[in-house]
Every structure is written in C-alpha cells, then in structure tokens.
N, C-alpha and C positions, 0 to 999 in steps of 0.2 A: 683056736684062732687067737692069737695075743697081738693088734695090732697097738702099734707104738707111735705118733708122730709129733716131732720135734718142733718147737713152732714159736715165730715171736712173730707180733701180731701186722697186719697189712704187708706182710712180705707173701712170696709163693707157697708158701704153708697153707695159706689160707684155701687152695684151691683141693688138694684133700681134704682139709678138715668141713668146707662147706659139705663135699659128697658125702661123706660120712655120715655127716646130718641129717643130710636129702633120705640116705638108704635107712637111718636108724639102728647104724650098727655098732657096735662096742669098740672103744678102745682108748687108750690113753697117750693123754696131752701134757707134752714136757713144754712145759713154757722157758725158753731160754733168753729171757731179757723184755724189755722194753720198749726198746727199737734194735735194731739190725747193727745203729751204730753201736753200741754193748756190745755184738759179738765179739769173745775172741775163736775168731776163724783160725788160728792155728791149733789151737785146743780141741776144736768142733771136728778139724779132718776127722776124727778119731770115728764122726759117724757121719760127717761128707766128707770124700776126698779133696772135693774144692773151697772146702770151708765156708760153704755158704748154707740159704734157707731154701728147701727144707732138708730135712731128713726121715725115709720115712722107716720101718720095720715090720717085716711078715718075720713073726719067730727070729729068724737068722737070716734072714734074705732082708737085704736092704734096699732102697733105690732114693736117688735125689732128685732127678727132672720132677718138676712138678706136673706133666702133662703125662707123664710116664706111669707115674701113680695114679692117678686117677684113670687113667686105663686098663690097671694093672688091678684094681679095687673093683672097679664096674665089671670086670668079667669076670675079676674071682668071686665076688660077694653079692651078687644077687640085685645086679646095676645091669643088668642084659637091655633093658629096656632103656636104657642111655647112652647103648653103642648101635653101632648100625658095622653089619657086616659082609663080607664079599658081595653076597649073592644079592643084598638089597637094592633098592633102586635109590637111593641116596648114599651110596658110600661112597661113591665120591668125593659129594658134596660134603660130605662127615669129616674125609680126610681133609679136605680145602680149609674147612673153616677150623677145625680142631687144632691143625698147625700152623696158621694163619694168626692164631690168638698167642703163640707165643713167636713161633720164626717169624711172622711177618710184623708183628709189633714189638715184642721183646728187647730188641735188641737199641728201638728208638726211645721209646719208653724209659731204659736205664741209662741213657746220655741225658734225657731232659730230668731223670730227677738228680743226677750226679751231677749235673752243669746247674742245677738251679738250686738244691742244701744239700745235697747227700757228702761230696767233697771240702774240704777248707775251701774256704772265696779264693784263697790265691790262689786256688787250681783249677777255677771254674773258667770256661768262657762260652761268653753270651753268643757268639755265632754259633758254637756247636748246639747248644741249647734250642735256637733260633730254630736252626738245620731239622737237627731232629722231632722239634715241637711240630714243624711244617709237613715231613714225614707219617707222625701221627695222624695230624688233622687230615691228611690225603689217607691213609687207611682207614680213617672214621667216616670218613664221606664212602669210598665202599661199601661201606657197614651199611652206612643208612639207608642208602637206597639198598642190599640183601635184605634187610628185615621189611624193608616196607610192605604191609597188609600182611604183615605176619605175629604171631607172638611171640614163639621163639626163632632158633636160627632153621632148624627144621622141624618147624610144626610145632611139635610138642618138645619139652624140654628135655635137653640130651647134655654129654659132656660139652659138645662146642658153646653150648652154655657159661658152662663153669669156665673151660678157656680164656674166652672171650670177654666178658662181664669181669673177669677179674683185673684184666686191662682198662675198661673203660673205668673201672675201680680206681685206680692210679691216677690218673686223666682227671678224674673228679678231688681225691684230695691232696693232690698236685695243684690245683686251683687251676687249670687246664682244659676246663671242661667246656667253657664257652663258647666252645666253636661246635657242641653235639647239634648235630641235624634233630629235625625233628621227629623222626623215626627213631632212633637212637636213646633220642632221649624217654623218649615214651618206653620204651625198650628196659632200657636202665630204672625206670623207675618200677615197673613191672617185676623185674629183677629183685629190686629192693624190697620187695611185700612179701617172698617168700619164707616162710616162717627157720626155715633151715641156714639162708641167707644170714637172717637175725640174727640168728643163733653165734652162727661160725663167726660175725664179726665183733662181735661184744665178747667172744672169748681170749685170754685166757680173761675170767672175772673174780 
C-alpha cells in the first residue's frame, strides 16, 4: 500500500487526509503551497487533469473528486464501517447526504468564496456572492433540522460526515457562518473535538 495525497491546506484535500486520520492508516503528504492561490494548475495537470485540489494516489491509480476518495479509501482500507451499503437500511440516506455535501453545496460554496477573495476585486460581484451566500444558508437550514437530536448525520459517524463538515468548514472560515442553526452549530462543534479532525487541519506543520 503506498498511499500518496497531494494537498494545500483548507482546500478538498482535506477530506481524504482527515479519513486517513480517522482509519490510522499510512501514507504520504505532498504539501503543495500555501494557499490554492500558489497553485500553478498547469503544472499540477500532470497529477489532476483539471488542475485543481486534490490529487490523490493508490500505487498508480489516481483519482481527484474529493468525495470519490474517500470512498474509494473507506472500502479499500478498513473504513467499512463509515460506508453503508445496498442492502442496509440507510443507504439511501448515505447516498442523500454523501452527495448532498458536495453536489448540493459545492458548487455555492465556490461562487461565495470566488465572489468574496478568491478572484481579483475586479472580477468579483456582490449579487452573485449575495445569490449563492442565500443558496448556502437555505442548504444549512436543511442540515439543521436533519441532524436535530442526532450526533452525527446517521447516528454514528460515517463518510457523510467528512462530506458535509468540510463544507460547513468553509462557511465558518469564510466568516459565513452566522447564519448556523442551532443544531448545526452544536453539530460542527462536536465535529471539531475529534482528535483526527485536529490533526488533518493543522497539517501540513
């Protein structure tokens, strides 16, 4: 097993190297910058096609979606117990929230931080920012009341974890966050006392 993952810090890197953590399993962290803005993404094709974060490596086998590896990890590596599969009586609910944490907030999520530093000012504008801030908060308010009287998303903690919380992640050092329900927030902080959590985000150190 020689896992490899590519990684600059508070980008989608982060949601393999927190699993990793979680499982206690081996492998090495190429820190590639700073922030995201450092990237050169033409350079990077070389191990994403798209030039973006992350990139990860099995041997020779590679993959970029972040939600992709961490499923891809959890079944090869000895994560069984933070998937839920066909025959269980939450797969459903597995699949809902799993992709729910990146398709259904992803794509809002990177208009409010590209509209708000991620772009030059001259490129930004405050209704798209506006738009998709409102977007967010309307998928947060979902959230809150799914978790309510729960601690994780189902029950005990699973990848829709990792999905999810890494978004509400953004939200928070985005300065974004003060619209979390009260469930959410209790949620997120919970989240934050995990010793694996600690780990993954104070790296590279």
């Amino acid at each position: 097993m020689t896992l490899t993952l590519h990684h600059i810090k508070n980008t989608r890197s982060l949601r393999p190297l927190w699993l990793m953590e979680e499982l206690g399993i081996e492998y090495t962290l190429v820190n590639e910058g700073e922030t995201i803005l450092n990237l050169d993404k033409q350079a990077f094709r070389q191990k994403n096609p798209v030039g973006k974060m992350p990139a990860f490596f099995d041997g020779d086998q590679g993959i970029f979606e972040s939600v992709a590896i961490i499923e891809y990890i959890a079944n090869k590596y000895g994560g069984e117990h933070l998937v839920r599969k066909p025959g269980d009586d939450e797969y459903g609910a597995y699949l809902q929230y799993l992709h729910f944490g990146e398709a259904g907030m992803g794509g809002y999520m990177s208009l409010v931080l590209g509209h708000t530093f991620l772009l030059p000012e001259k490129h930004r504008n405050e209704k798209v920012a506006a738009w998709a801030l409102g977007e967010m908060n309307n998928a947060i308010s979902y959230l809150d009341e799914e978790i309510k009287g729960k601690d994780y998303f189902l029950g005990s903690f699973s990848l829709v974890d990792i999905s999810i919380a890494y978004m509400l992640f953004l939200m928070k050092i985005s300065r974004n966050s003060g619209e979390f329900g009260p469930n959410i927030k209790t949620y997120f902080d919970r989240i934050k006392k995990r010793e694996a959590w600690i780990k993954a985000t104070s790296l590279p150190l």
